[in-house]
TIMARDREN-431321 format. One line per field, with one value per atom (N, C-alpha, C): residue number from 1; atom name; residue in one letter; x, y, z. Coordinates in nm, 3 decimals. Layout:
resi: c(NUM/...)
name: c(CA/...)
resn: c(a/...)
c1: c(X/...)
c2: c(Y/...)
c3: c(Z/...)
***
This chain:
resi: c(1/1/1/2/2/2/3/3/3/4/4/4/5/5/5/6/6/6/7/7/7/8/8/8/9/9/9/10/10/10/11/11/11/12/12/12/13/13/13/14/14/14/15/15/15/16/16/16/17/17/17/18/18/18/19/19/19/20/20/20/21/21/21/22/22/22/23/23/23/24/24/24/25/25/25/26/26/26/27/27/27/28/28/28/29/29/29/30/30/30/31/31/31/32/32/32/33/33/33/34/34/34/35/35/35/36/36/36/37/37/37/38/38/38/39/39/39/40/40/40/41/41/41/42/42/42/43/43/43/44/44/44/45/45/45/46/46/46/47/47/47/48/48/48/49/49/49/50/50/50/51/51/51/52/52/52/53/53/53/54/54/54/55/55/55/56/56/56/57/57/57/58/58/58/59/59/59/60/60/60/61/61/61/62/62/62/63/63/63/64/64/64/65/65/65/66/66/66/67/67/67/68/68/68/69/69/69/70/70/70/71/71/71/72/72/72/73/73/73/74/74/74/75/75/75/76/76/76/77/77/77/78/78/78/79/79/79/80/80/80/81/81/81/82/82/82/83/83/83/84/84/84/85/85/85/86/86/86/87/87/87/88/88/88/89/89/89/90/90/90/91/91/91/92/92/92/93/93/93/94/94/94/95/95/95/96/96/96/97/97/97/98/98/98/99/99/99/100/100/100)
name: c(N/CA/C/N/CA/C/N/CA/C/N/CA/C/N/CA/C/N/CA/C/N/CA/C/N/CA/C/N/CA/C/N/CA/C/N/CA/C/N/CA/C/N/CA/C/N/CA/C/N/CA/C/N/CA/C/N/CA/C/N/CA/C/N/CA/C/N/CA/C/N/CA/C/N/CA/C/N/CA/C/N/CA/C/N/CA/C/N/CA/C/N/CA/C/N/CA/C/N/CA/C/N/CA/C/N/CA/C/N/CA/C/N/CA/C/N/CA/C/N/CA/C/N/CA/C/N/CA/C/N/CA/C/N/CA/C/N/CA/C/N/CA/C/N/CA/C/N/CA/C/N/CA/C/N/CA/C/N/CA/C/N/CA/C/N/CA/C/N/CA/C/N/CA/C/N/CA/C/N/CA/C/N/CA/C/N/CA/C/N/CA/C/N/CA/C/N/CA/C/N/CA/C/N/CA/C/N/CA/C/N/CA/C/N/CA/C/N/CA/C/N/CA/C/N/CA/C/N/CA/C/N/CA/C/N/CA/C/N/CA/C/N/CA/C/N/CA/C/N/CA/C/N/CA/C/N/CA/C/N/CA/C/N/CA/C/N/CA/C/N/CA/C/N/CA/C/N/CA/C/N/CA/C/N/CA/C/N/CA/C/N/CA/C/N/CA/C/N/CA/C/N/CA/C/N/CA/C/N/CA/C/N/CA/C/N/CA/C/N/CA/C/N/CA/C/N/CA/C/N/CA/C/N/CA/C/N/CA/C/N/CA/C/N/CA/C/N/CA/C)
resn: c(x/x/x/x/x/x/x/x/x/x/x/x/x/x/x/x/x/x/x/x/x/x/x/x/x/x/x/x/x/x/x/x/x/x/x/x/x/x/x/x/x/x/x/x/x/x/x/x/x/x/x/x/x/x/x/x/x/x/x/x/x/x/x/x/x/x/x/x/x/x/x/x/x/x/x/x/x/x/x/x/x/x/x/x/x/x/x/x/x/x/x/x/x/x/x/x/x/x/x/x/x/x/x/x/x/x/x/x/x/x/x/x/x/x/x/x/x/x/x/x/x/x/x/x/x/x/x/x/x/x/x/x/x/x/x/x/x/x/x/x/x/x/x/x/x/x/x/x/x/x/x/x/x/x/x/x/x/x/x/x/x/x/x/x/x/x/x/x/x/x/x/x/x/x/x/x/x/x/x/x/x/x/x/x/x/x/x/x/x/x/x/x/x/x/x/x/x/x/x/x/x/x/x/x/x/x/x/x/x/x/x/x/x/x/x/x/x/x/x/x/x/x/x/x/x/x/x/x/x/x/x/x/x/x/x/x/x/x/x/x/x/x/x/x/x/x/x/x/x/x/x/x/x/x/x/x/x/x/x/x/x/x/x/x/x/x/x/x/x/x/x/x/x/x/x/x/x/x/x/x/x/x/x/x/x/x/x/x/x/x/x/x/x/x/x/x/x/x/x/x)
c1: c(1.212/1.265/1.243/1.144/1.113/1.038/0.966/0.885/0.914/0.903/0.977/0.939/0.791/0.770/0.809/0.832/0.895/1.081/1.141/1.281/1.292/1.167/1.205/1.186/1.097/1.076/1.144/1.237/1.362/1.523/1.490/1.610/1.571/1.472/1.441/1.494/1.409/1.502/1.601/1.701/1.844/1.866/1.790/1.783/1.823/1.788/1.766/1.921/2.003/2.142/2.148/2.089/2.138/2.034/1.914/1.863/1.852/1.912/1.968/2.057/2.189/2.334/2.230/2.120/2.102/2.026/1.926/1.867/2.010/2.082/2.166/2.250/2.299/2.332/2.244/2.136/2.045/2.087/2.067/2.057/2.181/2.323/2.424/2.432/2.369/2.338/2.291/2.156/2.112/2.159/2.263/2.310/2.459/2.487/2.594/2.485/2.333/2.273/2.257/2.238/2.208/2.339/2.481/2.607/2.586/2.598/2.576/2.457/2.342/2.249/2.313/2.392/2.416/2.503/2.588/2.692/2.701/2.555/2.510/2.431/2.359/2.301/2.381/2.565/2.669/2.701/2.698/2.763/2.843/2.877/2.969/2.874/2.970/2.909/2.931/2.845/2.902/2.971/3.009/3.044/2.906/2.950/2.827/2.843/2.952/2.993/2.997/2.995/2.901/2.780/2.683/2.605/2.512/2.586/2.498/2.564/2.648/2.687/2.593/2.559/2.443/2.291/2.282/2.135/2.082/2.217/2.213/2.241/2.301/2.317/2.161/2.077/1.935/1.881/1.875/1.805/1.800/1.930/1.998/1.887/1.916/1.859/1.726/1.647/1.490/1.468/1.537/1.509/1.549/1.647/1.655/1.520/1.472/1.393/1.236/1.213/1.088/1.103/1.293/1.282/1.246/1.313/1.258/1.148/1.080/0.936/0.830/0.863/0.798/0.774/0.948/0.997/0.927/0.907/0.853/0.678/0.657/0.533/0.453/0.519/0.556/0.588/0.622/0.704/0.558/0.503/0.417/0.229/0.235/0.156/0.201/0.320/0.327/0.340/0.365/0.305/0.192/0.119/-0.034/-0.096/-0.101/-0.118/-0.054/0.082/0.128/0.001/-0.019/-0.105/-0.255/-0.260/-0.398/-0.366/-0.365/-0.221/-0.258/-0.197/-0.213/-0.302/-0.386/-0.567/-0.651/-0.589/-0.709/-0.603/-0.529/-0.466/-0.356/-0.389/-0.285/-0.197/-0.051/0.048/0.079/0.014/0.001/0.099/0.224/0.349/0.324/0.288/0.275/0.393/0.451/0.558/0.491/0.346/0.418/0.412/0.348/0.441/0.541/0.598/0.779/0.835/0.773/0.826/0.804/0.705/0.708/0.788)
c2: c(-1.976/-2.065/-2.212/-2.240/-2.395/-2.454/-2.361/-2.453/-2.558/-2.661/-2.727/-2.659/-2.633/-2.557/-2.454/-2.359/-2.246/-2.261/-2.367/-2.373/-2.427/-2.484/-2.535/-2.396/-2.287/-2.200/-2.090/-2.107/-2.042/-2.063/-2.221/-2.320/-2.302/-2.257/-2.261/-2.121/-2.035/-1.861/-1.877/-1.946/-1.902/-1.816/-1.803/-1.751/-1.804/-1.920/-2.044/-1.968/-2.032/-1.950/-1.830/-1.754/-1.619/-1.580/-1.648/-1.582/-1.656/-1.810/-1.896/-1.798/-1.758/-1.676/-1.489/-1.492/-1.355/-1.391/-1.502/-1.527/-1.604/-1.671/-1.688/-1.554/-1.453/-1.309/-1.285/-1.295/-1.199/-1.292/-1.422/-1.479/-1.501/-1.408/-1.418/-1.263/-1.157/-1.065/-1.079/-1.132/-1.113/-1.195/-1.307/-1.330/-1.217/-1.151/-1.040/-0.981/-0.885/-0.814/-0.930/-1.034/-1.112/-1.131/-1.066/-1.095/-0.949/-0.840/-0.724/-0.721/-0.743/-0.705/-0.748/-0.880/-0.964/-0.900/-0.821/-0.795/-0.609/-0.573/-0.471/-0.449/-0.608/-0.652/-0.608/-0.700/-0.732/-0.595/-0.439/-0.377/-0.309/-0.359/-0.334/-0.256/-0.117/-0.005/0.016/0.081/0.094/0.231/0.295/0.416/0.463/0.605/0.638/0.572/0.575/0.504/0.364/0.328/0.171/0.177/0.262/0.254/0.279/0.330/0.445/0.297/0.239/0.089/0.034/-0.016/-0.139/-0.076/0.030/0.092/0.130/0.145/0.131/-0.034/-0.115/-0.269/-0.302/-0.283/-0.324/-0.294/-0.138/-0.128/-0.209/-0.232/-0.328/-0.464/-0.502/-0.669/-0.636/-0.522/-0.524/-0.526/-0.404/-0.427/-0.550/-0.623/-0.768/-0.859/-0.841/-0.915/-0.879/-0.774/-0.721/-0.797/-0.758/-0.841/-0.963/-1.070/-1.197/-1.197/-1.155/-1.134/-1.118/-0.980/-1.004/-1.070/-1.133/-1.245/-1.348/-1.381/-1.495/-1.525/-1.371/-1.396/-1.356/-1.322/-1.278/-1.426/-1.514/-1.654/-1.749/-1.684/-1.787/-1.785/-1.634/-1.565/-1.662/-1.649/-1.722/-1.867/-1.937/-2.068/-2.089/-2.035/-2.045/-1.980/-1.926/-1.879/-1.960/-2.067/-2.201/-2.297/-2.321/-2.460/-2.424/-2.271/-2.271/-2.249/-2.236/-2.274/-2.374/-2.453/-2.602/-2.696/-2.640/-2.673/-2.694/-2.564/-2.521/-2.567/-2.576/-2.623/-2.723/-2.839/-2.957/-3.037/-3.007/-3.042/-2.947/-2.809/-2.717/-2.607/-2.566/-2.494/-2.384/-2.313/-2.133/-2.079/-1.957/-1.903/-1.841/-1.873/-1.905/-2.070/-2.119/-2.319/-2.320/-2.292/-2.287/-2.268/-2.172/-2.119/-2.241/-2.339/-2.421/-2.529)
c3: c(1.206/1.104/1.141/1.203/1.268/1.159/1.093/1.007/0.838/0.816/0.805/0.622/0.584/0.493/0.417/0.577/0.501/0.486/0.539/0.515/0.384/0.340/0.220/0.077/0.132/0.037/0.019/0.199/0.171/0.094/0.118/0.043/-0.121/-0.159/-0.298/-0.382/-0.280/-0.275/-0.253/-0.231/-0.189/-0.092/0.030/0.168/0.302/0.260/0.387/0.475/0.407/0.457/0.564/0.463/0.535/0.653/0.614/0.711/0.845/0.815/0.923/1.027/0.970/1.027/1.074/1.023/1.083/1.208/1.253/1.356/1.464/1.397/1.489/1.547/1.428/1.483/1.578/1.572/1.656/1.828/1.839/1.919/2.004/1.967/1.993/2.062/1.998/2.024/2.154/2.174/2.284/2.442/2.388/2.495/2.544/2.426/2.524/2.612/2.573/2.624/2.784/2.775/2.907/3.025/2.952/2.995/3.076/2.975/3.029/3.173/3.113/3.244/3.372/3.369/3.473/3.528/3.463/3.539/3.591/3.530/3.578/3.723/3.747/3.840/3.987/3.911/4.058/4.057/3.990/4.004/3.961/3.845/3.718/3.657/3.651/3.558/3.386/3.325/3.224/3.179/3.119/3.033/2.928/2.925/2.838/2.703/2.649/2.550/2.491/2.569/2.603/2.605/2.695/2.686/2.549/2.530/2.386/2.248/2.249/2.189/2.195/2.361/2.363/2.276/2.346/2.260/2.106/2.061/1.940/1.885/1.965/1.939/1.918/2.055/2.064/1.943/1.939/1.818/1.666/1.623/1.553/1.530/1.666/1.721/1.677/1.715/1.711/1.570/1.485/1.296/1.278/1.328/1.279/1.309/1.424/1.454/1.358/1.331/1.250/1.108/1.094/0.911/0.914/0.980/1.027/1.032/1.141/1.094/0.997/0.918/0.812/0.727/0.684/0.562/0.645/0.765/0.740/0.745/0.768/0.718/0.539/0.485/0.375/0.282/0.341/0.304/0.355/0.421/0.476/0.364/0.342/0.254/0.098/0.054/-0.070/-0.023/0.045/0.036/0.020/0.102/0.098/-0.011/-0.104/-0.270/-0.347/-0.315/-0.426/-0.357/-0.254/-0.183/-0.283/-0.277/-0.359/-0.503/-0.541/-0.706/-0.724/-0.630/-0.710/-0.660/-0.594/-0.543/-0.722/-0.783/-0.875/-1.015/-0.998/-1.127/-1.108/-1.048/-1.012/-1.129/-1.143/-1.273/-1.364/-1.347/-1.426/-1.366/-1.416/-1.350/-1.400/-1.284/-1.310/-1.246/-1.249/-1.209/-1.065/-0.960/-0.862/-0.793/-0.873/-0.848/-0.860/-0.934/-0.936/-0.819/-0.744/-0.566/-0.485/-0.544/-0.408/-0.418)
***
């Protein structure tokens, strides 16, 4: 979400938001996983029940991380079809100029 383009084509979708709070989920996520390792390091065990938590947590984190992914390449695909949009027809509002 760094790019300054696609926050704007997410701010247009009505996304920007959410998919702000899901990369921050994710990134909150992975600092428990960095709490855990650490303290698996000193010794501190877990339960199977825990364990089988975190692994299904990961999994979680990874589909999060693929959707992100795609949407933003998916987001990056329709910018670049408005940039050529309005290459070939400049002032002329097609429904996908409207997206940009």
């Amino acid at each position: 979400l760094q790019c300054s383009q696609l926050k704007e084509v997410l701010s247009v979708w009505g996304l920007k938001s959410d998919l702000e709070r899901l990369d921050s989920t994710v990134k909150t996520i992975r600092a428990v996983f960095c709490t855990f390792h650490r303290k698996q390091a000193q010794g501190f065990e877990l339960n199977e029940m825990e364990l089988d938590f975190i692994q299904r947590l990961r999994n979680c984190v990874y589909d999060a991380e693929d959707l992100l992914d795609e949407f933003a390449t998916l987001a990056a695909q329709q910018l670049q079809n408005c940039k050529k949009e309005e290459r070939r027809s400049p002032g002329v509002f097609t429904s996908t100029a409207r997206l940009c």
